[in-house]
Structures are given as structure tokens and as C-alpha cells.
Steps between C-alpha positions, in 0.01 A plus 500: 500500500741398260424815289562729777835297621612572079389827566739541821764280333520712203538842709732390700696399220432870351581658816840290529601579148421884540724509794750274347519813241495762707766325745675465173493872370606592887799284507590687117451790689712419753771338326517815258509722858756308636708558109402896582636489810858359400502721184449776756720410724820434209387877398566638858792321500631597174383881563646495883855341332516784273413797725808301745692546205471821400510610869840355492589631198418870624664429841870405307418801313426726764867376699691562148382825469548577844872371448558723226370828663750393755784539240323795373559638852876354560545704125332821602711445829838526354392787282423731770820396673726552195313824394588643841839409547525682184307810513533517940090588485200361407348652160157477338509179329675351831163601683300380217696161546474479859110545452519213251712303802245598764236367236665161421606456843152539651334241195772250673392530835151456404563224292718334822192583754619810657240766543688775656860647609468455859486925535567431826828347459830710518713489180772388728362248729410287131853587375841398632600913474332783377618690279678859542506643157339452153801283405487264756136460441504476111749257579313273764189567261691270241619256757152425657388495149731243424362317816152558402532319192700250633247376746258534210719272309477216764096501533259316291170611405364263811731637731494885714847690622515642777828625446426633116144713680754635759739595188279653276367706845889585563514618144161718460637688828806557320285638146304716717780631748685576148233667295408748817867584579532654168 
């Protein structure tokens, strides 16, 4: 009897240390699960922190280069109105730069969330007064230009005009009107 209670005795004692290891080598486990987990988690961080930043980054980009093919289009602008109080017509280059206007101009309104011109819309129910002749509409050409990049002026990369969509609209009527009439 004694022999057989040593017996017992002695594997329980071999059963308890066993476990006792292999509770050991599971809390190991889990302890070096747990140190995955956060390194894991700092690495999503770290990665989701940079792809914010460079998001950013392309977004400021994105509004500066939309600023400056606004004063590519205020530039073009006065061109075509000096080159026709000049020469009274619109010449070859002028078209070519009033395709390059219609170009820039339509990037913009993109860019600003406009999709289309409203085709619907009358050139004079979006302007204050249509114009007559080729002078008065090289001339408002620059002036809603000028408004155009204006508005752009006073958005941020977070914000959308109303006003500068309506604009750059007003002017891509006024590229078109101008590069048919001739």
C-alpha cells in the first residue's frame, strides 16, 4: 500500500511538474504574442501616419498647382485680350491659346468638383450681360478670369467654391463662343 501511494505520489508530482512546464512555455507564448501584437500595432500606426502624411502632402500639392494653372489662365487671359485689341481678330496662335485656356480652365473645374458646364444654362442668365461683339467678350473673358482666380485664391485645399465652378463655367462658354465665332 505504501508502494502504490509512492507510486501515485510520485506521478502526481510528474504530472504537476509537466504542466507546470507546459503552463510555463504557454504563458512565453503568450507574453511574446501579446509583444507581437503591440509591435504590430506601432507598425500600423507608423505606416497609417505616413500614408496621412503623404496624403496631405499630395493634397497641398494638388491646391498649389491648381493655383498656378489659375495664373496660367489669368496670363493666357490678358494675352488674348491685348492681342485683339491690337490686331481687331483672332489669329492662329490666339486659337491655339484659347485651346490652352479651355484646357487649363477645364483641369480647374475638375480639380474644384465641377463635372460639367451646365449646357443647359444660357450664357446670359450666368452672366450679368452678354456680350455683343468679340471685344466685349475678350474683355469680360479677362474679367471673369480675374474672378476665377480670385475665388481660387480664397479656397483651401479642404474647402469647394461654388462661385470659382460657376466662373470657370462662365469662362469655358466664353473660350468656346470665341473659338467658333472665328
Amino acid at each position: 500500500m505504501v508502494g502504490n501511494f509512492f507510486k501515485l505520489y510520485l506521478l502526481s508530482i510528474i504530472i504537476i511538474s509537466a504542466g507546470t512546464v507546459v503552463f510555463g512555455q504557454t504563458d512565453a507564448s503568450m507574453r511574446s504574442s501579446s509583444d507581437r501584437r503591440k509591435s504590430n500595432e506601432h507598425e500600423t500606426k507608423t505606416v497609417v501616419e505616413m500614408l496621412t502624411k503623404q496624403r496631405l502632402l499630395k493634397e497641398k500639392k494638388d491646391h498649389e498647382e491648381m493655383l498656378k494653372r489659375g495664373e496660367d489662365a489669368l496670363t493666357l487671359s490678358k494675352l488674348l485680350e491685348e492681342a485683339f485689341e491690337k490686331n481687331q481678330d483672332i489669329s492662329e496662335p490666339d486659337k491655339q491659346k484659347l485651346a490652352a485656356l479651355e484646357k487649363l480652365v477645364t483641369k480647374i473645374r475638375k480639380e474644384l468638383g465641377g463635372d460639367d458646364d451646365g449646357e443647359g444654362v444660357d450664357l446670359a442668365a450666368v452672366t450679368e450681360s452678354k456680350p455683343s461683339t468679340l471685344k466685349e467678350a475678350f474683355t469680360y473673358l479677362q474679367t471673369t478670369t480675374v474672378k476665377l482666380v480670385d475665388e481660387l485664391k480664397k479656397t483651401s485645399r479642404f474647402s469647394i467654391s461654388v462661385v470659382a465652378i460657376q466662373s470657370s463655367n462662365t469662362v469655358l462658354k466664353l473660350v468656346r463662343f470665341l473659338r467658333l465665332r472665328q
